[in-house]
OpenMM code with the backbone's topology and positions (N, CA, C; nanometers):
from openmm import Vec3, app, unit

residues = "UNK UNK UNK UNK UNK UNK UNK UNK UNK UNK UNK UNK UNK UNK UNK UNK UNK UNK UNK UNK UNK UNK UNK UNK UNK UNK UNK UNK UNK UNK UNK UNK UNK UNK UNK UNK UNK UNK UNK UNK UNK UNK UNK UNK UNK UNK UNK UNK UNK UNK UNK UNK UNK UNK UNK UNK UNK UNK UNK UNK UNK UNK UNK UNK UNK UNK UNK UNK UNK UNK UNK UNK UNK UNK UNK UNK UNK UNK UNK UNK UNK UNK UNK UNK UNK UNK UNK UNK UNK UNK UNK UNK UNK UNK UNK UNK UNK UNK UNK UNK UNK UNK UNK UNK UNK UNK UNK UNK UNK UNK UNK UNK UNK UNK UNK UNK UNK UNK UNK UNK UNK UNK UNK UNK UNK UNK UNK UNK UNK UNK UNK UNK UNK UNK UNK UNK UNK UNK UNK UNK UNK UNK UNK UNK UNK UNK UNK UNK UNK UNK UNK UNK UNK UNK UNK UNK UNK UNK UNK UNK UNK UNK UNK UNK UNK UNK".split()
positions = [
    Vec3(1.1679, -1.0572, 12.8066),
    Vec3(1.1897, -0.9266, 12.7455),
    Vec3(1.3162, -0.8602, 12.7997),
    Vec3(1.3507, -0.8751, 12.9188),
    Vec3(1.4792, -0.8246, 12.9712),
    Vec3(1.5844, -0.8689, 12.9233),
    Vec3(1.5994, -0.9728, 12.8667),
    Vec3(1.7112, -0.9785, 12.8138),
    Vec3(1.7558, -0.9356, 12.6453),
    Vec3(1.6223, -0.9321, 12.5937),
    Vec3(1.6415, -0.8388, 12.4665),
    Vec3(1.7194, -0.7051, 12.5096),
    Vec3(1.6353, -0.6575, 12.5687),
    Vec3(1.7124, -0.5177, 12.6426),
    Vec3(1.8555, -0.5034, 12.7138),
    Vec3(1.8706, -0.5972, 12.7706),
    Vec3(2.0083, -0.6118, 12.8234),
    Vec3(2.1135, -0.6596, 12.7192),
    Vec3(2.0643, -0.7211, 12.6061),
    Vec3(2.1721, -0.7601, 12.5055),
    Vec3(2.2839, -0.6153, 12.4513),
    Vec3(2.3702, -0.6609, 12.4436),
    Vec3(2.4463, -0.5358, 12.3626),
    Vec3(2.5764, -0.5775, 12.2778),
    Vec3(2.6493, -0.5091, 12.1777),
    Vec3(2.7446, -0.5871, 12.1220),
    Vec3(2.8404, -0.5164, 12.1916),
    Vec3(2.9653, -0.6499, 12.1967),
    Vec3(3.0552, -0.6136, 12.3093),
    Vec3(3.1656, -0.6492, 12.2250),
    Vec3(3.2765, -0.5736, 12.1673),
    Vec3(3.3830, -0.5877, 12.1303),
    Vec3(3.5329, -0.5904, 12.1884),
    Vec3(3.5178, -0.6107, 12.3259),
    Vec3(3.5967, -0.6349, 12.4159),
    Vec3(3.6093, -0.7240, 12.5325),
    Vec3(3.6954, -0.8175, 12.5311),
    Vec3(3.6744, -0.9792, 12.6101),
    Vec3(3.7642, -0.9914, 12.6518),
    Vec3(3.7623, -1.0807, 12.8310),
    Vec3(3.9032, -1.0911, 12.8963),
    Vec3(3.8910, -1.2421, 12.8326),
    Vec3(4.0146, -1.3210, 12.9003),
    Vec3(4.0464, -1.4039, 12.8559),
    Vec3(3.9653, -1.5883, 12.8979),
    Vec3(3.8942, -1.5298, 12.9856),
    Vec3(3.7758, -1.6484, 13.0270),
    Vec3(3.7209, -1.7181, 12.9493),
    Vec3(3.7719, -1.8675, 12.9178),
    Vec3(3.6531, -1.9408, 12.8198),
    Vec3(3.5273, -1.9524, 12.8752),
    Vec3(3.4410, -2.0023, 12.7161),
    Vec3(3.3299, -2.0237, 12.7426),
    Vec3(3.2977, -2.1759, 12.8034),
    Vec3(3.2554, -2.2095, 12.8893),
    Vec3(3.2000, -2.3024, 12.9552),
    Vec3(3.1345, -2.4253, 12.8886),
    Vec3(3.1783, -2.5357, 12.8823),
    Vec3(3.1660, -2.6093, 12.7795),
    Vec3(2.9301, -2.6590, 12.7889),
    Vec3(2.9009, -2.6341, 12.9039),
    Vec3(2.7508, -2.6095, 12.9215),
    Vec3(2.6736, -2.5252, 12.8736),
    Vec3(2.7773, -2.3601, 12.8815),
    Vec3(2.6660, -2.2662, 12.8512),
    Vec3(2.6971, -2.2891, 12.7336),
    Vec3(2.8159, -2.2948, 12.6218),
    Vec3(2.8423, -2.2975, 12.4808),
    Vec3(2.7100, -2.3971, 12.4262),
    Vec3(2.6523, -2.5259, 12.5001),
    Vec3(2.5910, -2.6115, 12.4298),
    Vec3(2.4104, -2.4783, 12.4476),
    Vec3(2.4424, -2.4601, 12.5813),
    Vec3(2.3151, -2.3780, 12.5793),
    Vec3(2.2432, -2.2786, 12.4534),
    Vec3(2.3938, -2.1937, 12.4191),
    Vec3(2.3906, -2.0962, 12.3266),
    Vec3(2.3883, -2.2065, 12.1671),
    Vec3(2.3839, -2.2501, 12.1822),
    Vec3(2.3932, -2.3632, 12.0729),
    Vec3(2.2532, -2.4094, 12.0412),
    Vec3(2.1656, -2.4443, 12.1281),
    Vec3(2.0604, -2.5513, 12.1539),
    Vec3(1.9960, -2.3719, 12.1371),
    Vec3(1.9788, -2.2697, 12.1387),
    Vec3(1.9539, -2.1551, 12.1527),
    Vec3(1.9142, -2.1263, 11.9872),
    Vec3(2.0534, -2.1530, 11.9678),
    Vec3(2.0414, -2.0957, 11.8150),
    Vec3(1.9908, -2.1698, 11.6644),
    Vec3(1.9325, -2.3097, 11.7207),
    Vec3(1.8884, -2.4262, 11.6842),
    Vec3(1.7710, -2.4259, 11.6624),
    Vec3(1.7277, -2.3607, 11.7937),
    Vec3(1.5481, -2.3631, 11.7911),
    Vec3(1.5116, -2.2047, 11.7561),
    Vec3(1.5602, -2.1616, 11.7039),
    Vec3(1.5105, -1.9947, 11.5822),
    Vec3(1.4377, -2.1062, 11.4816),
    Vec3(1.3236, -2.0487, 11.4752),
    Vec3(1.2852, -2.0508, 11.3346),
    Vec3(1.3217, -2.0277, 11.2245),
    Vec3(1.2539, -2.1626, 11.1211),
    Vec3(1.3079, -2.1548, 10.9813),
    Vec3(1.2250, -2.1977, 10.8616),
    Vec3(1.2184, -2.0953, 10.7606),
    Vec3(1.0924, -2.1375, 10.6641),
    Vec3(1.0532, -2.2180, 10.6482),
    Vec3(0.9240, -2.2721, 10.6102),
    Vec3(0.8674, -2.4569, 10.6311),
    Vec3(0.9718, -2.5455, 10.6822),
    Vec3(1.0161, -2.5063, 10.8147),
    Vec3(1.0891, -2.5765, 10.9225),
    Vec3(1.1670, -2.6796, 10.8485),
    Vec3(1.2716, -2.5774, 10.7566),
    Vec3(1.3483, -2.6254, 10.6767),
    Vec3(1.4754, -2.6705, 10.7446),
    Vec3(1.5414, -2.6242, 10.8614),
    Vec3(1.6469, -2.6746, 10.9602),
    Vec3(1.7695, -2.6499, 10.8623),
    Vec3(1.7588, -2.5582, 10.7829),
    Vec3(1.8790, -2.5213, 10.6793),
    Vec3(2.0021, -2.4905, 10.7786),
    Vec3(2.0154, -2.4114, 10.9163),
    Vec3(2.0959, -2.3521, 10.9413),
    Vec3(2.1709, -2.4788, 11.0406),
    Vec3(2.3501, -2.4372, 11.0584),
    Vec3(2.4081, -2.5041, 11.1217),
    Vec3(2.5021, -2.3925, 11.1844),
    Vec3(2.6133, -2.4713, 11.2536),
    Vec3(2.7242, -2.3481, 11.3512),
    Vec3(2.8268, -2.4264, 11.3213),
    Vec3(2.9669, -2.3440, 11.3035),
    Vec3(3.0746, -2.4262, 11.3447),
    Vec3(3.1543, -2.3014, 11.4108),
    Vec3(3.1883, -2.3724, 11.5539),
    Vec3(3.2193, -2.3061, 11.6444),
    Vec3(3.4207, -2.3151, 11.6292),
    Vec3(3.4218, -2.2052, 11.6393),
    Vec3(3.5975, -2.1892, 11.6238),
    Vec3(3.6761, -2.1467, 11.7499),
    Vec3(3.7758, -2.2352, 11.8047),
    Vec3(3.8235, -2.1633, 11.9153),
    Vec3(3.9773, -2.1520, 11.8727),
    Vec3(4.0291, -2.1981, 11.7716),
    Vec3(4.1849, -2.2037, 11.7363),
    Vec3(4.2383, -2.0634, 11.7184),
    Vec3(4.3291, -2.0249, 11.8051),
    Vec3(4.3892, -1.9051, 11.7602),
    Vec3(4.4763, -1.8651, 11.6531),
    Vec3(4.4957, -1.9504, 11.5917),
    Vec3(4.5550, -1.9759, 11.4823),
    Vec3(4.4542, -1.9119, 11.3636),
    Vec3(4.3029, -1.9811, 11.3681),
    Vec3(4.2236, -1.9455, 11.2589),
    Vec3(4.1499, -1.8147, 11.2985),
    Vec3(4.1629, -1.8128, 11.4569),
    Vec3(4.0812, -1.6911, 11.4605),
    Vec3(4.1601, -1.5512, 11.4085),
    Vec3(4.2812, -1.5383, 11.3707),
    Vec3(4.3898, -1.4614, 11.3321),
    Vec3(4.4014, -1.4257, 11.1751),
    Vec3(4.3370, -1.5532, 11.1416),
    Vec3(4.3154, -1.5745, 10.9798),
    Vec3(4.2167, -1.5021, 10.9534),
    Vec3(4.1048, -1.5319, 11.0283),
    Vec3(3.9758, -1.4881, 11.0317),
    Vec3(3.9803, -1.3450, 11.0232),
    Vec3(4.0768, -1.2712, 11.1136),
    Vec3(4.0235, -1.1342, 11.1939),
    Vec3(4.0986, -1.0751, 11.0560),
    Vec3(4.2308, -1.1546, 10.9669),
    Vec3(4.2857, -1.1249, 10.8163),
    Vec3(4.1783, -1.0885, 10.7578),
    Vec3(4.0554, -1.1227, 10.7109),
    Vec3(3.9866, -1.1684, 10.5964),
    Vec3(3.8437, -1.0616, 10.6660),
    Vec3(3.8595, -1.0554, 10.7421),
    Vec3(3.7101, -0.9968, 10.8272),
    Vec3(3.7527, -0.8343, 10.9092),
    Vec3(3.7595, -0.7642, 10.8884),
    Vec3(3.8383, -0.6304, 10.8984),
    Vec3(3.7489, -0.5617, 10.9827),
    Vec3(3.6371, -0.6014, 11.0686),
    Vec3(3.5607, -0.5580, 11.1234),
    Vec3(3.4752, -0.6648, 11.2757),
    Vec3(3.6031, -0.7554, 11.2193),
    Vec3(3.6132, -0.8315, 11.3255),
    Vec3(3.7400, -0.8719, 11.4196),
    Vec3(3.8060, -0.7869, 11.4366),
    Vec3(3.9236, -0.7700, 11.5366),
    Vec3(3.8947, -0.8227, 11.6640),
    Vec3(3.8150, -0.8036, 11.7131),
    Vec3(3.7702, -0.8228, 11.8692),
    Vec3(3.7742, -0.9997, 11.8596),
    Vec3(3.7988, -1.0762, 11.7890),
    Vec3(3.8027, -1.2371, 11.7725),
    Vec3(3.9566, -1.2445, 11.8155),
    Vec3(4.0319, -1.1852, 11.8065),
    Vec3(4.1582, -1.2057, 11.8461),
    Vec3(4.1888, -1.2179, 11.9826),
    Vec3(4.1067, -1.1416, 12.0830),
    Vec3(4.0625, -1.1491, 12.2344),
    Vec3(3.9687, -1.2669, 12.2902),
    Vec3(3.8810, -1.2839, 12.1993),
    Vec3(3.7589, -1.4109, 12.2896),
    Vec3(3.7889, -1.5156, 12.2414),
    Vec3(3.7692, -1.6574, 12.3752),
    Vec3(3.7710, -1.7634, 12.3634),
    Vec3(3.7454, -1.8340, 12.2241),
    Vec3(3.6108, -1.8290, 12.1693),
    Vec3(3.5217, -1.8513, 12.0280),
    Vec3(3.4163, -1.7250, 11.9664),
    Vec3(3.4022, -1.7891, 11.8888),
    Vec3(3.3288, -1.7590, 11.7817),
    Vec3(3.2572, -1.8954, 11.7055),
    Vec3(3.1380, -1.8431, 11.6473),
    Vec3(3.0276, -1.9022, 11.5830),
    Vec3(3.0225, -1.9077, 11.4728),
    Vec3(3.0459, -1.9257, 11.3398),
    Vec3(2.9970, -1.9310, 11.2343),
    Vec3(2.8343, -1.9538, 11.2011),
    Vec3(2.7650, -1.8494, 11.1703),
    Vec3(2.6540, -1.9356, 11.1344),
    Vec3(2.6127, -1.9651, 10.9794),
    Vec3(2.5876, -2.0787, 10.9324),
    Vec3(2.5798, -2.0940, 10.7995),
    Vec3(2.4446, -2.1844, 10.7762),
    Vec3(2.4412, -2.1712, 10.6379),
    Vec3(2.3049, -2.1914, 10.5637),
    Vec3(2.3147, -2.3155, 10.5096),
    Vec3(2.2603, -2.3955, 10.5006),
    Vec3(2.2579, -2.4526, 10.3507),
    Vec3(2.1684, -2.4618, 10.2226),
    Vec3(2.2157, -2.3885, 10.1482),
    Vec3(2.1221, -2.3490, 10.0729),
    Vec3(2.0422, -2.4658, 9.9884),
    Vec3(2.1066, -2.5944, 9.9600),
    Vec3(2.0157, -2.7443, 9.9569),
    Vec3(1.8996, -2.7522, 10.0519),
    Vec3(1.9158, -2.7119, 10.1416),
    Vec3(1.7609, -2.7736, 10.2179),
    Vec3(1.6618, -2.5960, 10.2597),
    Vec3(1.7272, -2.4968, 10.2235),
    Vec3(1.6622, -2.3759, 10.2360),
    Vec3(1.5428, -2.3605, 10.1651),
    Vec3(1.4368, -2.3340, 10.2337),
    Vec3(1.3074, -2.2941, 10.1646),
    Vec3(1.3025, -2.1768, 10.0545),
    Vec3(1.2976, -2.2105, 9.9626),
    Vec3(1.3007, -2.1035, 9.8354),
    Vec3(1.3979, -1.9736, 9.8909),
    Vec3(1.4249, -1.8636, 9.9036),
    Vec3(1.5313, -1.7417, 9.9407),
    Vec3(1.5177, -1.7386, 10.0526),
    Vec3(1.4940, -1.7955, 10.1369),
    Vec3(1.4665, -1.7518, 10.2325),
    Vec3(1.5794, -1.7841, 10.3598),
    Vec3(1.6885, -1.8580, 10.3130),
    Vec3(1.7887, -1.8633, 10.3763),
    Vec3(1.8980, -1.7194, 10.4587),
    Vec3(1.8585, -1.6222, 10.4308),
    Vec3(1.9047, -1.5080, 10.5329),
    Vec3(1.8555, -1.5071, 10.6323),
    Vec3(1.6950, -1.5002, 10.6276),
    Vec3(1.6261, -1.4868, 10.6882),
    Vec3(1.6337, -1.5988, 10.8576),
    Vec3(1.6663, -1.7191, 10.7582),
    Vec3(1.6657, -1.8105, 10.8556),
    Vec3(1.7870, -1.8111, 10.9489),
    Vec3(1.9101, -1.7880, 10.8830),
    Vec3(2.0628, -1.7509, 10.9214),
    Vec3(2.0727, -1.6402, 11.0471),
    Vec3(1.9355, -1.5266, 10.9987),
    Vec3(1.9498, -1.3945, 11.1205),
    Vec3(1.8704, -1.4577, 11.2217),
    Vec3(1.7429, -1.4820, 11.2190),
    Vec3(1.6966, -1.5698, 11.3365),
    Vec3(1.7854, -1.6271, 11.4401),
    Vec3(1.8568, -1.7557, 11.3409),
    Vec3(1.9643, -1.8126, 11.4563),
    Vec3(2.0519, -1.7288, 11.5115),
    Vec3(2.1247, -1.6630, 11.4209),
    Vec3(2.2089, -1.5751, 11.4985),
    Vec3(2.1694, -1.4659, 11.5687),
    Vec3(2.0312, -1.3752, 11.6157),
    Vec3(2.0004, -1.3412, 11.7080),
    Vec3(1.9430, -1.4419, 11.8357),
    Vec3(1.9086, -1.5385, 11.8197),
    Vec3(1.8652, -1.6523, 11.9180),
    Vec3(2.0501, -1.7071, 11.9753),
    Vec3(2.1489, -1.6932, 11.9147),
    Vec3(2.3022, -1.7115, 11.9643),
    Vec3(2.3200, -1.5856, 12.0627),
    Vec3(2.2478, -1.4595, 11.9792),
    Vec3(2.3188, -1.3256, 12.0681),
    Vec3(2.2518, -1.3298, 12.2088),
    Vec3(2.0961, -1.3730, 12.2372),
    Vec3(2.0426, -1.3520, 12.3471),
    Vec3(2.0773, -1.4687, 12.4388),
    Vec3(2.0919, -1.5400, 12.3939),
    Vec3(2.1520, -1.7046, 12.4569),
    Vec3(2.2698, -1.6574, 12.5225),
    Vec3(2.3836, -1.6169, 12.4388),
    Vec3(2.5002, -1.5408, 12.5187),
    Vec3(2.5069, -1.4628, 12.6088),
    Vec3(2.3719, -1.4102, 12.6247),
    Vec3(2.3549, -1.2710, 12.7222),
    Vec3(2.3259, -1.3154, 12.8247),
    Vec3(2.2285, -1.4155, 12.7734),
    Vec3(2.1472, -1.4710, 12.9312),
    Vec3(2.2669, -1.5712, 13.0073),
    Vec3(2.3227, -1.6297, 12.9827),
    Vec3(2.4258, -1.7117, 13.0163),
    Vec3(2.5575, -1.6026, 13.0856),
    Vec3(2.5447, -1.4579, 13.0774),
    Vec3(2.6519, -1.3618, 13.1150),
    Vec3(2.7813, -1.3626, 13.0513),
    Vec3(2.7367, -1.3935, 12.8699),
    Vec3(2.8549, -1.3597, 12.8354),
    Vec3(2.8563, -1.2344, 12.7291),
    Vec3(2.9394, -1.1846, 12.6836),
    Vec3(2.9026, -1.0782, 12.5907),
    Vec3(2.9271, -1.1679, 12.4695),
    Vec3(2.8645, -1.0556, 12.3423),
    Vec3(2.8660, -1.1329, 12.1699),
    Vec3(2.8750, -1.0174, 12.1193),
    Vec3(2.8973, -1.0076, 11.9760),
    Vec3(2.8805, -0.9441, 11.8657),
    Vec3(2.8470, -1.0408, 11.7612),
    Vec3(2.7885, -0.9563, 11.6746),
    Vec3(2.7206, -1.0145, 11.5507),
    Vec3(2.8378, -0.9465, 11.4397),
    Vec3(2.8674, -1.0396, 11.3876),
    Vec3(2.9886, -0.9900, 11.2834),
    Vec3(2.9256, -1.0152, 11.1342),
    Vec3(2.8725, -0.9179, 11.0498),
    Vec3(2.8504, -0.9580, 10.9420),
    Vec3(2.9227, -1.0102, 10.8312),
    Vec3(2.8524, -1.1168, 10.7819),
    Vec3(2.9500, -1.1807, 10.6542),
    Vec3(2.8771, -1.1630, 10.5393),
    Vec3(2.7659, -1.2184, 10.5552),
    Vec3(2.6653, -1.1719, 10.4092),
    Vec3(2.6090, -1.1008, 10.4237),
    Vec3(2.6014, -1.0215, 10.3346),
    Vec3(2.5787, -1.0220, 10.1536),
    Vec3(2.7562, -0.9559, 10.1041),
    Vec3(2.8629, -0.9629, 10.1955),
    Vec3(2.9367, -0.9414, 10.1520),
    Vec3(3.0398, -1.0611, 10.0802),
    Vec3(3.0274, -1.0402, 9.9283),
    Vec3(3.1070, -1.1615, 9.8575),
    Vec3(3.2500, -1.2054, 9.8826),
    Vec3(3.3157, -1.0810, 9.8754),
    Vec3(3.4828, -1.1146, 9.9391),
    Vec3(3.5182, -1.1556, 10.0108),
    Vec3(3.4098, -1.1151, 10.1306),
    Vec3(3.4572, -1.1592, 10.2701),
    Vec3(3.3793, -1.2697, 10.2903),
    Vec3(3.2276, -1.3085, 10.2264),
    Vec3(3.1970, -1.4629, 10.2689),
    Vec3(3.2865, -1.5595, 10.1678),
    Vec3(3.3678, -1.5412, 10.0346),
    Vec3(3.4081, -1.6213, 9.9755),
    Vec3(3.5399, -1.6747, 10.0698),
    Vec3(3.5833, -1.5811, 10.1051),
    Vec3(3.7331, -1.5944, 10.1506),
    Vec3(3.6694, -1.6736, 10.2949),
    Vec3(3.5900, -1.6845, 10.3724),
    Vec3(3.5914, -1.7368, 10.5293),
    Vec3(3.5119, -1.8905, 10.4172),
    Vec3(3.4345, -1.9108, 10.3304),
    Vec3(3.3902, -2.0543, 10.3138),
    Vec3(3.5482, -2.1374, 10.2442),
    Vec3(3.6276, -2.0281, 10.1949),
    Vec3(3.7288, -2.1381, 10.1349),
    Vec3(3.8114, -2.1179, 10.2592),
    Vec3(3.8872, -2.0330, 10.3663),
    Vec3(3.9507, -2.0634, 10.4844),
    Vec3(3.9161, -2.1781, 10.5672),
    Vec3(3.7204, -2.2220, 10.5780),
    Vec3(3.7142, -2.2851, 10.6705),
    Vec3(3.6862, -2.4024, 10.5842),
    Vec3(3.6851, -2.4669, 10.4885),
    Vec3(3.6689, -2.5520, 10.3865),
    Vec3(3.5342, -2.5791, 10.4009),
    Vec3(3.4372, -2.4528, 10.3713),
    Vec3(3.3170, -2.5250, 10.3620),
    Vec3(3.2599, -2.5749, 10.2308),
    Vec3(3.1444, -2.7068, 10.2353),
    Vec3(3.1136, -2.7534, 10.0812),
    Vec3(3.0210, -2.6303, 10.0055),
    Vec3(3.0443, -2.6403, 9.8936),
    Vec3(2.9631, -2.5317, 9.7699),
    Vec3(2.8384, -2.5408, 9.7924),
    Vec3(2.7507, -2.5677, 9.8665),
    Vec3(2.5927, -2.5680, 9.9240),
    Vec3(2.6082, -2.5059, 10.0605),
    Vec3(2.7106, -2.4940, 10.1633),
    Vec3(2.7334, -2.4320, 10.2841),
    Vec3(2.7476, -2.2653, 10.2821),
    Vec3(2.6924, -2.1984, 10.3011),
    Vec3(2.7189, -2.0351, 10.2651),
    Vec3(2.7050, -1.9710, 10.4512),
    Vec3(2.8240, -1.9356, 10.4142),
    Vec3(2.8763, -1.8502, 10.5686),
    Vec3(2.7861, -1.7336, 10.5736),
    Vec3(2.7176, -1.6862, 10.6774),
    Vec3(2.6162, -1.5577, 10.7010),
    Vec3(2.6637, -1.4826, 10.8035),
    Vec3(2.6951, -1.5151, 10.9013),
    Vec3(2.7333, -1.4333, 11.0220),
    Vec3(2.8585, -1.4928, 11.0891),
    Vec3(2.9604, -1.4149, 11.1783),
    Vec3(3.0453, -1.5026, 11.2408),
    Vec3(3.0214, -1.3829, 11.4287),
    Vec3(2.9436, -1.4691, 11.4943),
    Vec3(2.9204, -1.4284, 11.6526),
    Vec3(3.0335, -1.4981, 11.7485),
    Vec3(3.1125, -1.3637, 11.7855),
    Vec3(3.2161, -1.3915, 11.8485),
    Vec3(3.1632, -1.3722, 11.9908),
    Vec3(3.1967, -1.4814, 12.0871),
    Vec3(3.1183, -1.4598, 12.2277),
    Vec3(3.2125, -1.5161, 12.3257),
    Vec3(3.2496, -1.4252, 12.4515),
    Vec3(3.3001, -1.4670, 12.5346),
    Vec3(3.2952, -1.3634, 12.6588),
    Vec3(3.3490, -1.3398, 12.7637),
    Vec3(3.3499, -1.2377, 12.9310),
    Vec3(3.3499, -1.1041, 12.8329),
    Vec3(3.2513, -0.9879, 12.8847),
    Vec3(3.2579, -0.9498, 12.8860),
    Vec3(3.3750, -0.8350, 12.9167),
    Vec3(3.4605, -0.7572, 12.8640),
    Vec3(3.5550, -0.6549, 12.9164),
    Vec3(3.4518, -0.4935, 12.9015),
    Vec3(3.3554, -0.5009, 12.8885),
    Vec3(3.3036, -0.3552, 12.8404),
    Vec3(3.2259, -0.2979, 12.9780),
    Vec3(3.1984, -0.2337, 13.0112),
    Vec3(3.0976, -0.2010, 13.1726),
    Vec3(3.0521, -0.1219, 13.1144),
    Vec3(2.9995, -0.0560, 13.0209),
    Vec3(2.9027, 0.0311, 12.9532),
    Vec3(2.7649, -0.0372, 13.0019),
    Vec3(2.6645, 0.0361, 13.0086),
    Vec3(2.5300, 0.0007, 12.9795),
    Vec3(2.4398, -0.0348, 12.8533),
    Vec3(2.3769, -0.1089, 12.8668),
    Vec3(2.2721, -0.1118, 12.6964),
    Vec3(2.2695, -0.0079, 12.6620),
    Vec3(2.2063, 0.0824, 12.5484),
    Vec3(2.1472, 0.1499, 12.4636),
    Vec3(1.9946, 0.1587, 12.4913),
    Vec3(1.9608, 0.2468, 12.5172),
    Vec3(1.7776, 0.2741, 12.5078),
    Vec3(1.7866, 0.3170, 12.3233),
    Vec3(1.7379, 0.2188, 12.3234),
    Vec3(1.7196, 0.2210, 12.1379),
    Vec3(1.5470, 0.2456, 12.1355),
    Vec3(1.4576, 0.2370, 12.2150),
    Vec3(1.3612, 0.3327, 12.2204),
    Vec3(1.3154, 0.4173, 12.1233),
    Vec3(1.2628, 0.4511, 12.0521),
    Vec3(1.2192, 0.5445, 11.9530),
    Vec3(1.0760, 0.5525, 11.9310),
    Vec3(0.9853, 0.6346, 11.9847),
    Vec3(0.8636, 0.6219, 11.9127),
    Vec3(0.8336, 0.6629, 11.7773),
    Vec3(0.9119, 0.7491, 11.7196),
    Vec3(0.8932, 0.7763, 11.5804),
    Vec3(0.9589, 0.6624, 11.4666),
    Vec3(0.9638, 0.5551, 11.5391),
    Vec3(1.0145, 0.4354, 11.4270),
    Vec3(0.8473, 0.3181, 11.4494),
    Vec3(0.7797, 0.3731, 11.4926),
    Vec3(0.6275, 0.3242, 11.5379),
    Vec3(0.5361, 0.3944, 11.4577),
    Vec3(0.4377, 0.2984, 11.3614),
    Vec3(0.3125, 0.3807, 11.2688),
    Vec3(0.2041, 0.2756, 11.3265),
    Vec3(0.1154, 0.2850, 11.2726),
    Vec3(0.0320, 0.1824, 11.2845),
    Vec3(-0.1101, 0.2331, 11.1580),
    Vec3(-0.1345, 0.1452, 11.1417),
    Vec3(-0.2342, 0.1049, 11.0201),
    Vec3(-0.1983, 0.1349, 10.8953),
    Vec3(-0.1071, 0.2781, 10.8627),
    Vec3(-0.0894, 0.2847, 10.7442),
    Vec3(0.0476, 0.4078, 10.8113),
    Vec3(0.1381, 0.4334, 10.6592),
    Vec3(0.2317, 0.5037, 10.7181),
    Vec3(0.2181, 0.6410, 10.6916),
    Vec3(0.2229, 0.7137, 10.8134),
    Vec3(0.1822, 0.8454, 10.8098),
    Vec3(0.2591, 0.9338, 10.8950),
] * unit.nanometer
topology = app.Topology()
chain = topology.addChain("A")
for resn in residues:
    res = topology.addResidue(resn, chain)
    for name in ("N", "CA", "C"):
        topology.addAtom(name, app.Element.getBySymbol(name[0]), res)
C-alpha cells in the first residue's frame, strides 16, 4: 500500500538512465496487470532515442518532460487478441502496474495520455510504425527523479458511499 501512496507524477528528470534491471523490473511489472479473459492484448515499446523522443514531445504537447528522461514506455493494445472493448481497460492496468513499478525501483513516471485522443494517437502509431491492429494508449515517461515535492493526500471521504448513493 505504501507505494500506491508514495507514487506521484513527476515531470522533471536529471539526466540518470534507467538501469538496464530495474527497466526489465518495470516491464515484468507491467506484464502481469490484468487482462480480460487473460487476453495478454497489451505490449510496451520502450523509447530511449532522442531523436524520437523530440518527435514525440512534437506530436504530444503535454508531454515535454520526455525531452529530459532517459525513456519512455509506450503502452499499446492489440486490438486482435483484446477481449471484446475491453482493451482500455487492459492498457490502464498495465500502465498503472509501469507507474508503481517505477516508484518502487526510485524512479519517478508520468502517465502521458494518448487515448481516446485521435490526432495524437494517429500521429505517435504512424511516427513509431505501428501495424493497423497495434493502438497506442499511454506513453509513461520514467526516469531520476528532479522534483522533491511530496505525494498528494488525495484522501477524500466524500468520494466514499456505500450501499447505495446518497
Amino acid at each position: 500500500m505504501d507505494i500506491i501512496l508514495e507514487r506521484k507524477s513527476i515531470r522533471r528528470y536529471t539526466s540518470e538512465d534507467v538501469r538496464k534491471e530495474d527497466l526489465e523490473y518495470i516491464l515484468r511489472a507491467g506484464l502481469a496487470a490484468p487482462t480480460a479473459r487473460n487476453s495478454r492484448c497489451v505490449s510496451f515499446l520502450v523509447i530511449k532515442d532522442k531523436d524520437t523522443h523530440k518527435k514525440l514531445a512534437a506530436v504530444h504537447q503535454a508531454a515535454q518532460m520526455i525531452l529530459q528522461a532517459p525513456l519512455a514506455i509506450l503502452v499499446v493494445g492489440d486490438k486482435n487478441l483484446a477481449y471484446q472493448e475491453y482493451l482500455p481497460q487492459d492498457c490502464a492496468a498495465a500502465t498503472e502496474n509501469l507507474l508503481l513499478a517505477a516508484t518502487s525501483k526510485g524512479y519517478g513516471s508520468v502517465w502521458c495520455g494518448v487515448y481516446s485522443n485521435k490526432e495524437r494517437s494517429e500521429a505517435i502509431e504512424k511516427l513509431l510504425k505501428l501495424p493497423e491492429n497495434i493502438k497506442a494508449f499511454s506513453l509513461v515517461v520514467v526516469g531520476k527523479s528532479d522534483d522533491n515535492n511530496p505525494p498528494k493526500d488525495k484522501w477524500d471521504p466524500e468520494k466514499i458511499k456505500y450501499e447505495v448513493w446518497e
